[in-house]
NUDREN-289137 format. One record per atom (N, C-alpha, C): x, z, y; chain. Coordinates in steps of 0.001 Angstrom, whole numbers. Atoms other than C-alpha are relative to their C-alpha. Layout:
<rs>
X:Z:Y:A
...
</rs>
This chain:
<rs>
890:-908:692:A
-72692:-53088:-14948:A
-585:1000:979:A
305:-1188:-939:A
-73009:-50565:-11965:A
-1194:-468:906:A
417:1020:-980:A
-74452:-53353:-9912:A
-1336:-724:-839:A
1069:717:843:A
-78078:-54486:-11409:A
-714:-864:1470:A
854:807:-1576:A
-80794:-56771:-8826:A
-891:1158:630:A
984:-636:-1005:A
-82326:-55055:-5638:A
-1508:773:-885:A
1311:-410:422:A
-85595:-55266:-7488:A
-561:847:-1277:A
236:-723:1455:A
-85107:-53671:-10508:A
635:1749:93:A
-631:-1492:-134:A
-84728:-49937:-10977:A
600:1075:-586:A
-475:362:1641:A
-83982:-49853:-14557:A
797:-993:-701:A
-366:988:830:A
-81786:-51649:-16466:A
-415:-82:-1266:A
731:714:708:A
-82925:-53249:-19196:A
1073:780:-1555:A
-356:-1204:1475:A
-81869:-51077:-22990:A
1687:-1589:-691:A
-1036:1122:1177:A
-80367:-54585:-24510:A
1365:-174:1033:A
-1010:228:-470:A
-78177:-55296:-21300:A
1177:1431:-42:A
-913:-1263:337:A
-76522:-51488:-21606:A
417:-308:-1141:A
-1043:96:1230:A
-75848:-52094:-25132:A
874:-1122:-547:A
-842:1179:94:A
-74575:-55445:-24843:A
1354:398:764:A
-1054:-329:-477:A
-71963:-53967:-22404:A
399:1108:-346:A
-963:-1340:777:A
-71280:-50878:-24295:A
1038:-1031:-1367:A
-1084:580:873:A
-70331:-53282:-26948:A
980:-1067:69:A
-1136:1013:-1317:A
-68205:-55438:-24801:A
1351:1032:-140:A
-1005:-687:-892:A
-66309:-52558:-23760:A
695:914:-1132:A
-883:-748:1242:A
-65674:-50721:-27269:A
786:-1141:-634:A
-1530:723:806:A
-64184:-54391:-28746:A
1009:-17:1371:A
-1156:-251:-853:A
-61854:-54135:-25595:A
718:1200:-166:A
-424:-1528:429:A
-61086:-50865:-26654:A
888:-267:-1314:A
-642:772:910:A
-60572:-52265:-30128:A
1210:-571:168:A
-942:913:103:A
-58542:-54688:-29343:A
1433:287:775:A
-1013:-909:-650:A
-56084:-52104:-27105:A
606:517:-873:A
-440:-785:1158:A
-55307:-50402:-30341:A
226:-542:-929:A
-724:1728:1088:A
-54631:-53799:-32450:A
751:7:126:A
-1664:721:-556:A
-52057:-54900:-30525:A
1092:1293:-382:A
-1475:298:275:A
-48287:-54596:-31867:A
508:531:1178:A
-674:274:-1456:A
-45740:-53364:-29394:A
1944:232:-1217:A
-1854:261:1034:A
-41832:-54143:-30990:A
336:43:1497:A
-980:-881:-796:A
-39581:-51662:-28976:A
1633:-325:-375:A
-1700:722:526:A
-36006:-53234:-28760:A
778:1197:566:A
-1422:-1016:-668:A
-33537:-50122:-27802:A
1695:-1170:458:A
-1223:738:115:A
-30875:-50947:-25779:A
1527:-172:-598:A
-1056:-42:1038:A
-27597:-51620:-27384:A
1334:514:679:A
-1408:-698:-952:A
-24036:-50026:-26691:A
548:-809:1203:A
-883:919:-1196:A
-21955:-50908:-23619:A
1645:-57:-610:A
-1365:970:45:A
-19576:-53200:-23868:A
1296:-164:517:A
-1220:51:-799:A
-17204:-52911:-21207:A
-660:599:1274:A
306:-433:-1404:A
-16986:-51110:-17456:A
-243:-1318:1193:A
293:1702:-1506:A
-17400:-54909:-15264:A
-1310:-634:-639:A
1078:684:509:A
-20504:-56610:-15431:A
456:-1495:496:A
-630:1653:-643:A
-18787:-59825:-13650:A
1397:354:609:A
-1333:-21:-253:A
-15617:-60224:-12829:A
420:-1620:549:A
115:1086:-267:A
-14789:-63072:-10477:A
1350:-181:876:A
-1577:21:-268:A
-11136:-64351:-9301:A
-403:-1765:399:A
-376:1178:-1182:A
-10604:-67350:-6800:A
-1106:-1025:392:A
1095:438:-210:A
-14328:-67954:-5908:A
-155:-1154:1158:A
-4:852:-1519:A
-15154:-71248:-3565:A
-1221:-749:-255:A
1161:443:-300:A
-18118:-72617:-2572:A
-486:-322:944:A
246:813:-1293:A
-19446:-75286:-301:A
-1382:-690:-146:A
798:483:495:A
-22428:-76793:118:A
322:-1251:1368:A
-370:1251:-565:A
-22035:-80698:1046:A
1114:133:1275:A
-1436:23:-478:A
-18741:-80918:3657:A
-32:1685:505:A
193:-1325:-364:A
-19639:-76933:4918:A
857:779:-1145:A
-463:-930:1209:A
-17272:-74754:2862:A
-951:1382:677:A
747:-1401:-125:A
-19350:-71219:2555:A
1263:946:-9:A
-517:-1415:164:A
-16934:-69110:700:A
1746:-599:-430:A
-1564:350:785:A
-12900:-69658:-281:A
1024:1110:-429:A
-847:-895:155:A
-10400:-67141:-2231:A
-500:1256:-142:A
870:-1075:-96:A
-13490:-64599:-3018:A
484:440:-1660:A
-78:-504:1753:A
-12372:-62128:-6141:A
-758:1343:121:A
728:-1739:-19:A
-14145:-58669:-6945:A
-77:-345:-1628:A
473:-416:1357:A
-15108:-56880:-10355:A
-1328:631:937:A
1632:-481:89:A
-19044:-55907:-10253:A
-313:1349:-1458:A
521:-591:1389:A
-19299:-52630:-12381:A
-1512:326:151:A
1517:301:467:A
-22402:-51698:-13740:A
-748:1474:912:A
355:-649:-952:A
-24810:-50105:-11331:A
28:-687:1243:A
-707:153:-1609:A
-22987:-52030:-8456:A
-1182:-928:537:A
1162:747:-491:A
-25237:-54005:-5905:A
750:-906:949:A
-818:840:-1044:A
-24054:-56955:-3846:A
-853:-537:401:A
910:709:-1589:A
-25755:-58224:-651:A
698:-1314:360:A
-443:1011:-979:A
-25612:-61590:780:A
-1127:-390:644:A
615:-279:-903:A
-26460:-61816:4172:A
577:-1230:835:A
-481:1593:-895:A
-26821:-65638:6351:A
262:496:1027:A
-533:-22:-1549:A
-25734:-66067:9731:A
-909:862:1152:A
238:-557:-796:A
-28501:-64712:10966:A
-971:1782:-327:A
209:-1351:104:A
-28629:-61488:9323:A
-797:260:-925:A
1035:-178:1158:A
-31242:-62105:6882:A
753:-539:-1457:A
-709:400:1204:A
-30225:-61938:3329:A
-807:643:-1183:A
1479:-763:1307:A
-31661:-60379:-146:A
1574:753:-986:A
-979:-432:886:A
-29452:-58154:-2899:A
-242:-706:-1311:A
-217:859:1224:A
-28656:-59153:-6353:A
272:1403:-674:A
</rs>
């Protein structure tokens, strides 16, 4: 709309009101829409995972063997490859 051709120096009455009324049903249709607000629900317990005699290999490579922890809530756990690069969870 900001943007008309080089040659013109005026825009044209019908193209303004074709994009005014473009832009009020977008408007419209911002103030239609529904929004269903779920609150969250009580807590349940202090561990979000809880994990006891963890092992894990991938094809003959064992990774991990005899891994336990509790994860409470908030907590952040990193895993980090061999060569230092890794991502959190």
């Amino acid at each position: 709309m900001r943007q008309g051709a080089k040659a013109r120096q005026a825009k044209s009455k019908a193209r303004i009101s074709a994009y005014n009324e473009m832009a009020n049903q977008s408007e419209k249709e911002k103030m239609g829409r529904a929004q269903i607000i779920i609150p969250n629900g009580p807590r349940l317990g202090n561990k979000v995972i809880e994990v006891e005699d963890l092992k894990k290999a991938m094809g003959d490579k064992l990774l991990v063997e005899g891994l336990s922890f509790d994860l409470p809530p908030g907590g952040i756990v990193g895993v980090i490859g061999p060569n230092g690069a890794g991502t959190q969870i």
